[in-house]
Every structure is written in C-alpha cells, then in structure tokens.
C-alpha positions in Angstrom: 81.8 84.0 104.1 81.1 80.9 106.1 83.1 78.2 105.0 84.7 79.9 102.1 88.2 81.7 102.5 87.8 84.6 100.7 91.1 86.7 99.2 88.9 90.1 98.0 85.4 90.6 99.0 83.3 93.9 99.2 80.5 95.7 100.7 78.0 99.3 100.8 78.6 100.9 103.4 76.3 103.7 101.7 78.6 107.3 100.7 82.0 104.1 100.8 82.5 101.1 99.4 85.0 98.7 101.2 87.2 95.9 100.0 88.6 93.3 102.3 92.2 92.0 101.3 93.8 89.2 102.6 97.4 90.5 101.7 99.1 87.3 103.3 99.3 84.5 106.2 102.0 84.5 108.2 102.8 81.8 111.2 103.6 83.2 115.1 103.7 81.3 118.3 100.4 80.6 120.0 101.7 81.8 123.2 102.7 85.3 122.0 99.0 86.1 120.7 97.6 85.0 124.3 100.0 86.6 126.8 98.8 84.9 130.0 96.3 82.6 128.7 96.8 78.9 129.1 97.2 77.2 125.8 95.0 74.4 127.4 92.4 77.4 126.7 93.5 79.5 123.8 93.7 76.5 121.3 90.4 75.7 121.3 89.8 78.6 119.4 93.5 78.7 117.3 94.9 75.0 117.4 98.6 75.3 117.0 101.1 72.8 115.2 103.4 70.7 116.4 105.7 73.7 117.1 103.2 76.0 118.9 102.8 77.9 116.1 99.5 79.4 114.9 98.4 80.8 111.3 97.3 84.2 111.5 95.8 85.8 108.1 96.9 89.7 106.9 93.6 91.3 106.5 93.5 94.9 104.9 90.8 97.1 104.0 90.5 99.4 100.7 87.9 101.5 101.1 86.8 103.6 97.6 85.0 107.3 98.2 84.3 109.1 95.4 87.4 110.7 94.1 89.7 108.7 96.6 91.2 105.3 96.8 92.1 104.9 100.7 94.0 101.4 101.8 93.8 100.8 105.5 97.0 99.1 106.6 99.9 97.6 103.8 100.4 93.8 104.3 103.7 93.1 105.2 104.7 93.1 101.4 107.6 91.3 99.3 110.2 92.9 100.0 111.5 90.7 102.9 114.9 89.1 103.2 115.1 85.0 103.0 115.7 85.3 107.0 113.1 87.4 107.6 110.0 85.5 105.3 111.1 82.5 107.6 111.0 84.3 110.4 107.7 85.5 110.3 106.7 82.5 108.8 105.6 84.1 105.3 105.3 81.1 102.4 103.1 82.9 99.8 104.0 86.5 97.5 101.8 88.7 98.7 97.8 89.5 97.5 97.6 93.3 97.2 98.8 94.4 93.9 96.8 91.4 92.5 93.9 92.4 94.5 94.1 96.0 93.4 94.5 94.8 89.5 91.3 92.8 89.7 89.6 96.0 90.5 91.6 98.1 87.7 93.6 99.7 90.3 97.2 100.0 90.9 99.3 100.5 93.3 99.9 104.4 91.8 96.0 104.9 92.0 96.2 104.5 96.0 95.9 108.2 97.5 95.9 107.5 101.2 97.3 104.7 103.2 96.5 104.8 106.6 99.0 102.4 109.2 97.4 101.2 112.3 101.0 100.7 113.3 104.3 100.3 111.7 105.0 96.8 112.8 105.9 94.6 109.9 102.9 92.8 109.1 101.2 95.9 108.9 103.5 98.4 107.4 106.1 96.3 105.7 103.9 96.7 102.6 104.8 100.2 101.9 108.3 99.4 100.4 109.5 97.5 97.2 112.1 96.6 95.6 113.3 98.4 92.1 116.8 98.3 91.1 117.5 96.8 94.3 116.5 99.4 96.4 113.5 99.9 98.7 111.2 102.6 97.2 107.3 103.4 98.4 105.2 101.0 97.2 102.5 103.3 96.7 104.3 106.3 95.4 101.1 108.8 95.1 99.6 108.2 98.5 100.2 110.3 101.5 100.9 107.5 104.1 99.1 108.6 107.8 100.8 107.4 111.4 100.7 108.5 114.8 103.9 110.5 115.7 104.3 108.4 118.6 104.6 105.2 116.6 107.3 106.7 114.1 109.4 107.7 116.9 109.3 104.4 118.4 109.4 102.7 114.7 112.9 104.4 113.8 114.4 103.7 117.2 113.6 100.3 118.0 114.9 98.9 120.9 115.6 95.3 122.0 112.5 94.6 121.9 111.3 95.9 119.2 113.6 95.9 116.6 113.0 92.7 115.1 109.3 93.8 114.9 110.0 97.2 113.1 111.8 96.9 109.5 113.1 100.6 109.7 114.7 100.1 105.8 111.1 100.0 104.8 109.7 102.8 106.3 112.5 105.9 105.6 111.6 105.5 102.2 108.5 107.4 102.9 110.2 110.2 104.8 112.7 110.4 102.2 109.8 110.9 99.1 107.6 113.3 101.8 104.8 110.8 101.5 104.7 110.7 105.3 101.9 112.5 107.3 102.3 111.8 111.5 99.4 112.9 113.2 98.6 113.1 117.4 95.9 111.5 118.9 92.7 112.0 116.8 92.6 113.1 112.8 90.0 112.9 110.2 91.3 111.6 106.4 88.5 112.4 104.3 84.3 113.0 105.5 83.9 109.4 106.9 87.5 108.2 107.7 89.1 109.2 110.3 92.0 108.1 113.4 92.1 107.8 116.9 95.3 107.2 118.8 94.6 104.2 121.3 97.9 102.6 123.1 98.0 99.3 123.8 99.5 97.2 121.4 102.3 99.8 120.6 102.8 103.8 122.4 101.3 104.7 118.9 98.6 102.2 117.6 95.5 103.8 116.2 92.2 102.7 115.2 90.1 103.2 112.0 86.8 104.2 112.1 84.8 104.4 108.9 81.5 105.7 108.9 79.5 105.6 105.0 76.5 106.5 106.2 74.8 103.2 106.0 77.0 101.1 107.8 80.4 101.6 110.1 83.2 100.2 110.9 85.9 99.6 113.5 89.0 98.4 112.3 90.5 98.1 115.9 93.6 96.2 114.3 95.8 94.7 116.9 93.9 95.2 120.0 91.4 92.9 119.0 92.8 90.7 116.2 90.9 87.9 116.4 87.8 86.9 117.3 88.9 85.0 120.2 90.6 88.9 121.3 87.0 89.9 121.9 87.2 88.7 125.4 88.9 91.5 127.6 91.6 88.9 129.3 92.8 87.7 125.8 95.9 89.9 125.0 99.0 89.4 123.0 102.2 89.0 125.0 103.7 91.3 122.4 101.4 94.3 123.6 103.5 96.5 125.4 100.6 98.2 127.7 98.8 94.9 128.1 96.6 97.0 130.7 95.2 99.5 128.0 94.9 97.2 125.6 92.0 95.4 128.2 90.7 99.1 128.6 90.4 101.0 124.7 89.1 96.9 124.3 86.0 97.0 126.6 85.3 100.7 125.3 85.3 99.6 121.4 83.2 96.4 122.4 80.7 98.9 124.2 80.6 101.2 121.0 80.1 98.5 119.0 77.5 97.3 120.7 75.8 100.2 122.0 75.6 102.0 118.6 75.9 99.2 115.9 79.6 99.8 114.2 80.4 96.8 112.9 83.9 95.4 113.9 86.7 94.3 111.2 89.8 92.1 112.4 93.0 92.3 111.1 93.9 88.4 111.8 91.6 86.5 112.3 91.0 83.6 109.2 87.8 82.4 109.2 85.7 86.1 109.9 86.8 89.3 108.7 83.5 91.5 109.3 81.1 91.0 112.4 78.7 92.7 114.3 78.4 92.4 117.9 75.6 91.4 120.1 75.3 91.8 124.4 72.8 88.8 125.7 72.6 87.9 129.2 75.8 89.9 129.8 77.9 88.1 127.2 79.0 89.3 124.0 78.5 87.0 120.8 79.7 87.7 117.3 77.6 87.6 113.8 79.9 86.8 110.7 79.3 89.6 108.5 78.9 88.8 104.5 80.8 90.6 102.0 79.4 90.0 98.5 
C-alpha cells in the first residue's frame, strides 16, 4: 500500500477473507480530531488547508466467511442533503456499491452489518433514497448496535444532533433489520463486539479473528495513525478520559498478542501491526494484495 491510494484491497486472514473499502473522504477541522493538542504539533502528521481543515478517508471493512457476507461499518452513503455533503465536506458519490459489484456482490447479498457507531460517517450508509424516500440500503442484513448508542442516536441533543442523521436510521427499526446488543456479542465464529465508551456512551469495537491473522477495528478511538499516541483524542469524544484508557488497553493487546490494527480514517495506512521498542510503540503498514 505504500504510496498507492487504494479504493478495495483484500487479505487471508485464514477461516475470513477481508476487504478494505474506502467508501468516501470527507473534510473536518484539524482541531476537532486533536482535542487539546496544539496544531503546531498535530499537523505534522495531518497538514490542514488554509481553513484548518483536514481530509480524513471513510475506511470500511467487508469481511466474507463462508456462507456470510459481513460489512463492518456503512460509509456515510448518498443519501445526504446539499447542506449536509457541504457540511461534512463530502465531494465524491460514494465507493461501496461499486466496491461490492467488483466482487459480484450487491448490496442485497450483505447479511450483517455491524455499526461501530451511528454517527454519520459511519452509519449514514444504511439508508437510500427510492421514490424519494429513505429505505435500508442493505435490505437483507440484520444491522448490529449497542443499545446505548441507539438511545443516544434517536435523541440527539445539542450536541449531537448534527452528528446523528436520525431519518437514516428509523428505517431500520421500521423494516426489523435492527439488532441492539449490551456490552459484548459474538456475530458469527470469529466476529464478534465489545462495547468500549469513549468516542460515544455506545461505541464498540470489532474484533475479527480468522484463525491466521486478527484484527482490531477500534474505529474512532484510534482513527488515525497519529491517534496511536494515548494524549491524541478527538475533541468530539465525549469521555475523552476513556477514550485514553480502552486506547492504551487495545495498543497493549495488539502488541502483546499480535492482532493487527485497522483504522477507520486514516489515508495513507489502513492495516498495521504494532511493535513496543525501547518503550515506544511504532507502526508497520500492513499489505493488502
């Protein structure tokens, strides 16, 4: 992957085979990914424009078992209003269905969709549009979130609201395609949740073990790989404090027993595996083929 932007890649992770998808790129401001962090710091890793703002990718995962097609987060989709694509900064149509074509899929051969969270970028991909209404995007999957985050999701606040497109989500309700777990929950041999706070009351974490290889997909509490340092934390987290703590844990586990670590943002790496060496932790760009 070095020096080449790659919109669908895969690899073996032994009983699984994963797909990453870069659904969309979407601009934010610098200072909201870094929370307290000088920008005199932070932009040496993300240089921001003129306007402070940063390019962030959408990275997904589809991971294929044997008899199931699982996709691990939505994209934010294309279903936005004019005012909302410019206000999260969304120039392109989204990848996914594309993506899913190219490997003779679509979107009605999806049969789980797990949501890390419900924010936008993550979960405004479950909706469409079809006779001008908002229907499920992916109408024969059963769509997994932590009860937590659906509660919050439906009744934004101030806050939150502009973060949490609630016209995309009741869809799912209204077609029972909605399963809301708490705390931990397995998907299928290999796949399963883990509620971790932090970004959101609700945000969970992937882990997908094929045998051969796992991964982490820690989504927002480490999005980049700039996040990998405990300090770096989005201003938009709302426990800032646990986001530092589940952090140093998944570092350790990844570390300690070889998981390899997806990120849901970051543009240039989209796989690594983590390495300790006199007390500091270093990434390795993984390869898809």
């Amino acid at each position: 992957m070095t020096g080449v932007r790659l919109d669908l890649a895969n690899m073996d992770l032994g009983n699984l085979q994963i797909y990453s998808i870069v659904e969309n790129s979407f601009k934010i401001d610098g200072g909201a990914m870094f929370g307290v962090v000088p920008k005199i710091i932070w932009q040496r890793y993300l240089p921001a424009d003129k306007d402070n703002f940063i390019t962030l990718d959408i990275n997904l995962l589809l991971v294929k078992s044997k008899d199931k097609n699982i996709l691990i987060d939505a994209g934010i989709g294309d279903s936005l209003s004019k005012k909302q694509r410019e206000m999260f900064g969304i120039q392109k149509q989204s990848n996914l269905d594309r993506s899913l074509k190219s490997l003779d899929l679509s979107p009605e051969d999806i049969d789980i969709v797990i949501l890390s969270h419900l924010h936008a970028d993550h979960a405004g991909g479950v909706a469409r549009m079809k006779d001008g209404e908002k229907v499920p995007h992916f109408p024969n999957a059963l769509h997994y979130a932590q009860k937590k985050e659906w509660e919050d999701a439906i009744n934004p606040d101030e806050r939150t609201s502009a973060t949490y497109l609630v016209e995309n989500l009741m869809p799912l309700k209204e077609s029972s395609l909605l399963e809301l777990v708490d705390g931990e929950e397995k998907m299928i041999p290999g796949i399963g949740v883990s509620n971790s706070q932090g970004h959101t009351q609700g945000h969970q974490i992937v882990f997908i073990d094929g045998g051969k290889e796992k991964i982490i997909y820690a989504a927002d509490i480490i999005p980049t790989t700039a996040h990998l340092r405990t300090a770096y934390v989005a201003g938009v987290d709302l426990y800032p404090r646990e986001t530092m703590q589940v952090k140093k844990e998944l570092v350790k586990k990844c570390v300690d027993e070889n998981w390899l670590l997806a990120f849901d943002h970051d543009v240039d790496t989209k796989l690594c595996r983590l390495r300790k060496e006199n007390g500091r932790v270093s990434f390795e760009k993984i390869k898809f083929i």
